[in-house]
C-alpha positions as CSV (number, residue, x, y, z in Angstrom):
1,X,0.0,0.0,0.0
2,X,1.4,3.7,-1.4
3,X,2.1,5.9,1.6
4,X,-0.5,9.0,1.4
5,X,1.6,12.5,-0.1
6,X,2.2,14.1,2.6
7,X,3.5,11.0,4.3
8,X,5.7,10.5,1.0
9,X,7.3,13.6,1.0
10,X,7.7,13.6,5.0
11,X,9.4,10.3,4.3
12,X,11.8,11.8,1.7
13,X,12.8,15.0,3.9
14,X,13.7,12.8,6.7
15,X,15.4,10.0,4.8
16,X,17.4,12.8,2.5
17,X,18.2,14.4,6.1
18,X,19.9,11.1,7.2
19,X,21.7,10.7,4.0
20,X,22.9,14.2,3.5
21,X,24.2,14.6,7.4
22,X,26.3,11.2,6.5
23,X,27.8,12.1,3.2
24,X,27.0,15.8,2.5
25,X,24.9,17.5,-0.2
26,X,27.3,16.8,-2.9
27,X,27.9,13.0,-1.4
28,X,23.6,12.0,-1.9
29,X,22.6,11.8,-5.3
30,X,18.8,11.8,-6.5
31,X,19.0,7.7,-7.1
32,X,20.7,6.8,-3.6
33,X,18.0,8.8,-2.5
34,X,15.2,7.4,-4.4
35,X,16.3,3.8,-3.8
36,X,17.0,5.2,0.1
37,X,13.0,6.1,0.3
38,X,11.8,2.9,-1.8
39,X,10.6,4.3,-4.6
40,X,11.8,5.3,-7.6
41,X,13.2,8.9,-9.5
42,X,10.3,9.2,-11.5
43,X,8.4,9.6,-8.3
44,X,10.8,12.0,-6.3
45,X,10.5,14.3,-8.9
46,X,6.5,14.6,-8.4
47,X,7.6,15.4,-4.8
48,X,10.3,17.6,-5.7
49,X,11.8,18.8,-8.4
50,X,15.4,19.1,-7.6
51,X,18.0,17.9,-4.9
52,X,18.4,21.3,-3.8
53,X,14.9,21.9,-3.4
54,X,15.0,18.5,-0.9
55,X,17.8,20.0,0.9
56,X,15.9,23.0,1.3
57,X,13.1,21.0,2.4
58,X,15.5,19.1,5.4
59,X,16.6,22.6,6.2
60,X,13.0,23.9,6.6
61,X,12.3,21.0,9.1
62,X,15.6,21.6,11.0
63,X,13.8,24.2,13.4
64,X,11.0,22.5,14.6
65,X,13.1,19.2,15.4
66,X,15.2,21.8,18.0
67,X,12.3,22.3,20.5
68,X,13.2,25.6,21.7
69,X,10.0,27.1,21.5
70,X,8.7,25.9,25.0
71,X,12.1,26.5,26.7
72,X,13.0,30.0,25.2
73,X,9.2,31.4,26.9
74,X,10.0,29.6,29.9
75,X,13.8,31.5,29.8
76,X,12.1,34.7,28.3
77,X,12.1,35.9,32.0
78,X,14.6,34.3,33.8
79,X,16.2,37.0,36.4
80,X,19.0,34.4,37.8
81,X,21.8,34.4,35.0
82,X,23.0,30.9,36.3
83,X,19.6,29.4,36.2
84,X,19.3,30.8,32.7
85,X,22.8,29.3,31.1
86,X,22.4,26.1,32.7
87,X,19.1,25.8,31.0
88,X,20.0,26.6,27.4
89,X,23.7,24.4,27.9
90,X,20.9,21.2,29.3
91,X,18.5,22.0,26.3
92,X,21.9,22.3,23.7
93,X,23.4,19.1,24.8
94,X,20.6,16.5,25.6
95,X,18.9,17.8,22.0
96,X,22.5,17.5,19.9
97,X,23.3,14.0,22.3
98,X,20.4,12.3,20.6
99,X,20.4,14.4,17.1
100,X,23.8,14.1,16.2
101,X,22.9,14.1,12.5
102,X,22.1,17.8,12.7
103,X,25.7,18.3,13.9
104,X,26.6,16.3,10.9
105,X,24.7,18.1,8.7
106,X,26.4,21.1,10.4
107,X,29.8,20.3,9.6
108,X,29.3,18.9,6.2
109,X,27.9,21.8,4.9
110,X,30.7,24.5,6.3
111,X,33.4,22.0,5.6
112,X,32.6,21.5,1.9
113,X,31.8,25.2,1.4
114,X,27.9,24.3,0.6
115,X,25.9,27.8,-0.5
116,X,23.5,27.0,1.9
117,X,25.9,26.6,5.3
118,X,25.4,29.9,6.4
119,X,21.6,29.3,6.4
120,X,22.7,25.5,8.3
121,X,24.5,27.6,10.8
122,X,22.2,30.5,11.4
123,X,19.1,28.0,12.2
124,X,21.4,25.5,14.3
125,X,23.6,27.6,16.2
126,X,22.6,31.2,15.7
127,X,19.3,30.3,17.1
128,X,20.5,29.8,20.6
129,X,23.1,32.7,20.5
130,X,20.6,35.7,19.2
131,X,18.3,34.5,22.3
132,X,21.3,34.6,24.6
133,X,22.2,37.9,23.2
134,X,18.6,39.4,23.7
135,X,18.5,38.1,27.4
136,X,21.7,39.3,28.2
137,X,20.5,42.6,27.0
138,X,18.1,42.7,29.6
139,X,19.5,41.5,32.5
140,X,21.7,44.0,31.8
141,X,19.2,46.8,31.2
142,X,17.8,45.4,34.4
143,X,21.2,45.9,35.7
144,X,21.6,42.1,37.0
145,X,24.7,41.9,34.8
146,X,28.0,44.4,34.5
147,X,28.4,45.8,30.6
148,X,29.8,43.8,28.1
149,X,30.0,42.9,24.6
150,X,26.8,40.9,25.1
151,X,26.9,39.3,21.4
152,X,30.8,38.5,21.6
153,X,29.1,36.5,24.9
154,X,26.4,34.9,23.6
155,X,28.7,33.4,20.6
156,X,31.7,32.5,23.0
157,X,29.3,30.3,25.7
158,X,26.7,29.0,22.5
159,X,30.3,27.9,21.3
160,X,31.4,25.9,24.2
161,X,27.9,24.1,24.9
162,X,28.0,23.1,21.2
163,X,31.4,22.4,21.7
164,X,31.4,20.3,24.6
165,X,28.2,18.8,23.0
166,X,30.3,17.8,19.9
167,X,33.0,16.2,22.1
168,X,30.4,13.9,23.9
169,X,28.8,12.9,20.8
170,X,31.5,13.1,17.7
171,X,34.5,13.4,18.8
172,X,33.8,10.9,21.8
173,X,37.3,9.9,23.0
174,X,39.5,11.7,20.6
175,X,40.9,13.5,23.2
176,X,41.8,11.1,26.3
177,X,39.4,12.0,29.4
178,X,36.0,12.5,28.3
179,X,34.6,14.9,30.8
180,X,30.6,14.5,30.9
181,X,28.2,16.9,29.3
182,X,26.8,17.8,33.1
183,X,30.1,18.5,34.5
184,X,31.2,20.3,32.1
185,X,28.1,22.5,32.7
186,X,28.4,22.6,36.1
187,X,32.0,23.4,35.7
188,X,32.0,26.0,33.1
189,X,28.1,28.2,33.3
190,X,29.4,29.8,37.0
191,X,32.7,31.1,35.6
192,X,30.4,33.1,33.0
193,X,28.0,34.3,36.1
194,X,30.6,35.6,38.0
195,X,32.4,37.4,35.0
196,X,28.6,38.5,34.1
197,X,27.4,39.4,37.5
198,X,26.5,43.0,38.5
199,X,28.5,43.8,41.7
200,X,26.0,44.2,44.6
């Protein structure tokens, strides 16, 4: 029994999302992909009419598989800074633990130069670090936190959850002791409060 269209072409995205975050976008080609999904090129093309429009497609879905939505409201007015980090670092590194193919599809698409990585980037990463960004500006406006370069902030802790995240899941090993996600956390979010925090 045919799957119904919308089921199809849900089908492709996330079976083109698998294949592209293992091989790249230039690595998948429209018959691996078509024999991937079970069917064959003739009917890709009713779905879609170009690998880049699938890769568009994956991208497009990339957003709601983060789950931010719920925790950015809940974060939207947090006044304790450490609660705050150590609730976006959590969110970064059980989501990217479990979805390393989104890191994949990260790295494949910056390493091989891909016209769409800066679009990859901006919904992976530079989703977390413009929220960051617009609560340190107001904690700071609320004067919870001293003045600093609040972007050049956001970037550098985003950076070192995705970082640390990367480590647990990618590089697991590479580099002798493998500190765990939590610890690293717990280890790293109160250096950035007290460097952050608004003498009292």
């Amino acid at each position: 029994m045919s799957r119904p269209v919308t089921d199809r072409k849900k089908h492709i995205v996330e079976v083109a999302s698998e294949l592209f975050s293992q091989q790249g976008f230039d690595g998948v080609t429209i018959k691996q992909l078509a024999r991937a999904c079970d069917i064959t090129e003739a009917a890709l093309y009713r779905h879609f009419d170009s690998k880049e429009a699938i890769y568009d497609a994956v991208l497009d879905t990339i957003g709601d598989r983060l789950h931010y939505q719920d925790l950015f409201a809940d974060l939207e007015s947090e006044r304790d800074l450490e609660a705050l980090m150590q609730s976006l670092a959590r969110h970064i590194i059980d989501f990217f633990s479990s979805n390393s193919d989104l890191y994949r599809l990260l790295l494949f698409s910056a390493l091989r130069g891909h016209t769409k990585a800066k679009r990859v980037y901006d919904t992976i990463r530079g989703t977390y670090t413009r929220f960051l960004k617009l609560q340190l500006d107001r904690l700071r406006t609320e004067g919870r936190i001293i003045e600093k370069n609040n972007e050049m902030t956001a970037r550098c802790f985003v950076g070192m959850v995705f970082d640390c995240s990367l480590a647990s899941t990618l590089w697991k090993g590479f580099q002798g002791q493998v500190f765990k996600p939590a610890d690293v956390v717990a280890n790293n979010v109160p250096i950035y409060v007290r460097g952050l925090s608004a003498q009292t």
